[in-house]
N, C-alpha and C positions, 0 to 999 in steps of 0.2 A: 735882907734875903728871905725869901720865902720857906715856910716850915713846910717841908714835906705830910709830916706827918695830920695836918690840917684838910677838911672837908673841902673848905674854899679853895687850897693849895689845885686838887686834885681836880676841880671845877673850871679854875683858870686855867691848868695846862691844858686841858683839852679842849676850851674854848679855840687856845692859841694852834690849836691841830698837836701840840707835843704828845710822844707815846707816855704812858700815861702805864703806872703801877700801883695796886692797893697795898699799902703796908699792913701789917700785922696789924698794927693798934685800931686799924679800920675794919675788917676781914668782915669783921661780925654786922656792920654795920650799911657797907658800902657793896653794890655788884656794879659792874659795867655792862651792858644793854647797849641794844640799838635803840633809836627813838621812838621807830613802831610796835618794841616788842614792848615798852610801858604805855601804850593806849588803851585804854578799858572800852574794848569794843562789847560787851555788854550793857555798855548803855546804849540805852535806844534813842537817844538822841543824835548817837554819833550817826553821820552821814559815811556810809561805809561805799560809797560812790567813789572814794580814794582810791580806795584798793580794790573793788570788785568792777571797777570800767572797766578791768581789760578780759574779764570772762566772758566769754561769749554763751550766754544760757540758751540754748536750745527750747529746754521747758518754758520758759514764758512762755511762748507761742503757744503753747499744747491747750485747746479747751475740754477736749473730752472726761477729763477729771480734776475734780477742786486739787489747787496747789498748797502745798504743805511746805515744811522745812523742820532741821532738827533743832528748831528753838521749843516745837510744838512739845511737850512736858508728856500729853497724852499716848504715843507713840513712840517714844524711846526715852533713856536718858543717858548723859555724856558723863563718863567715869575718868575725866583726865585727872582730876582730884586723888585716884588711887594706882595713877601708874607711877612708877621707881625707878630711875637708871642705876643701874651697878656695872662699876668696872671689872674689863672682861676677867681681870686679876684676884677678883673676889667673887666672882661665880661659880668658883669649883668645879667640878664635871660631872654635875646630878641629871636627873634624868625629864626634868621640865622643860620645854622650848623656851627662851630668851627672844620675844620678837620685838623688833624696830619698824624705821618707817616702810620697807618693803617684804618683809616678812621673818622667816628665822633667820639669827642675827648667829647662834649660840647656844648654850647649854645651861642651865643652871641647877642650884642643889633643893630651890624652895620655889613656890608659886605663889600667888597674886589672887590668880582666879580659878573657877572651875566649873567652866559653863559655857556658854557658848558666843557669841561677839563678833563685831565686825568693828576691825582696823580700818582706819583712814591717814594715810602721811599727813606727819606735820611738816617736813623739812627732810630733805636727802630722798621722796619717794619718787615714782615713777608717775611722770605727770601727765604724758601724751595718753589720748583718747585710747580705749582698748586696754592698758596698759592697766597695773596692779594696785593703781591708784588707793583702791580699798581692796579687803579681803575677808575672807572668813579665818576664828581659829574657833575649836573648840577642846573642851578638857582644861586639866590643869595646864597653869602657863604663867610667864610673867610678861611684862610688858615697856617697855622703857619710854622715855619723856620726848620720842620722837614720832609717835601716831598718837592719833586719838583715839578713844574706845568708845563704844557705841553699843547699849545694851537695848536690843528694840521690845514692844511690849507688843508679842506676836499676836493678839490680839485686833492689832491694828497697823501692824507690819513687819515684814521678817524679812531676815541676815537677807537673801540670797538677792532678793529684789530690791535693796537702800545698797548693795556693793553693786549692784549694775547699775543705779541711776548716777553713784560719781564714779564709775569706770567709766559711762558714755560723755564724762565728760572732759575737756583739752585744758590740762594746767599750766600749759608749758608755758603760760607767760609766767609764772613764778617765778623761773630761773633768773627773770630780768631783774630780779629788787633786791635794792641793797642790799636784806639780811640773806642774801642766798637763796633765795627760795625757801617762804614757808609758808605754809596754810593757815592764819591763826584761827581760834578757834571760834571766834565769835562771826569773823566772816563767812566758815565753813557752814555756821549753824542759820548760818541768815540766807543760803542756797536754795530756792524755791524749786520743789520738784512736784509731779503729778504724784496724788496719792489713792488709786481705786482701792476695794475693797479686798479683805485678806485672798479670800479665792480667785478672784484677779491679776493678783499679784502671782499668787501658784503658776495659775496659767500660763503666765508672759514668761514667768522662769523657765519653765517644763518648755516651754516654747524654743526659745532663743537658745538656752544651754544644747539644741541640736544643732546649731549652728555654729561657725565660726568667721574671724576676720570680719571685714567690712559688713559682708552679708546680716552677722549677726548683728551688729549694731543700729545698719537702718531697717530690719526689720523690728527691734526694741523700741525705735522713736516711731514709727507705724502703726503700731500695738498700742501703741500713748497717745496719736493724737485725736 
């Protein structure tokens, strides 16, 4: 008879499709994961052609400005390393925003950050084109293990204009993958977008933010090409 309590145990049941439980003597040891969520898309070896064929990138086409992404170190850097999920039951009812993958979630008694940032979903956010896909927050806040955080170095590019480049963009094939729909973060960082100069970027803001719906969107890809 098979020991439960065993690595291998817990390896073969799930080979065999059986539901499958971490004991206690494991907890510390053992998580259960989908398959894609243990890939180290960090390497740049990996052929991220898996998972990014079904995006449809607008930006490749665009020549009018050298293309970028937020792997580039120079221009932002990605803070998921210091976001924290807390259950709603231990949040108290203080006076800092609690934000998730589509915006505030909540309330909490302590904060994280105190500055200013742009959200991007990882899982559960709003994926269709237009949509909340990224955001801005600013001030103190917390943030939980369901967006990414994005601190840009405005220097060389700011909140307003890296939340419209993946708002104009269509996630809705997420919802089709096994883990539910989620962004991981290596593939989001490997997204090629046009990147002009700070003043540029102002412009296209100041531009578009008059507009709405469709209008506003093909007028932002217009602006870019």
């Amino acid at each position: 008879m098979l020991n439960p309590e065993k690595l291998n145990t817990l390896i073969y049941n799930n080979f065999l499709g059986n539901t499958i439980s971490i004991p206690k003597s494991l907890d510390e040891y053992v998580e259960i994961k989908d398959f894609n969520e243990m890939l180290d898309f960090t390497d740049t070896k990996f052929d991220y052609r898996v998972y990014m064929q079904s995006l449809e990138n607008p930006y490749l086409e665009f020549t009018k400005y050298p293309l970028s992404s937020l792997s580039d170190e120079s221009i932002c850097e990605i803070l998921d390393h210091l976001r924290k999920p807390v259950k709603k039951s231990k949040r108290g009812s203080g006076d800092y925003i609690y934000y998730g993958a589509t915006g505030k979630t909540g309330m909490i008694n302590d904060f994280l950050f105190d500055e200013k940032l742009v959200l991007i979903g990882e899982d559960g956010a709003k994926w269709k084109r237009g949509e909340n896909t990224a955001f801005i927050i600013e001030g103190k806040s917390w943030v939980n293990n369901h967006a990414h955080i994005v601190r840009t170095k405005n220097d060389k590019l700011i909140e307003e204009y890296i939340q419209l480049i993946f708002a104009n963009l269509d996630f809705g094939f997420l919802k089709t993958r096994p883990n539910g729909g989620k962004l991981q973060k290596g593939e989001m960082m490997k997204i090629q977008f046009p990147l002009p100069d700070v003043e540029t970027q102002e412009e296209i803001v100041n531009e578009v933010s008059k507009l709405k719906g469709n209008e506003k969107w093909k007028r932002f890809e217009e602006l870019l090409k």
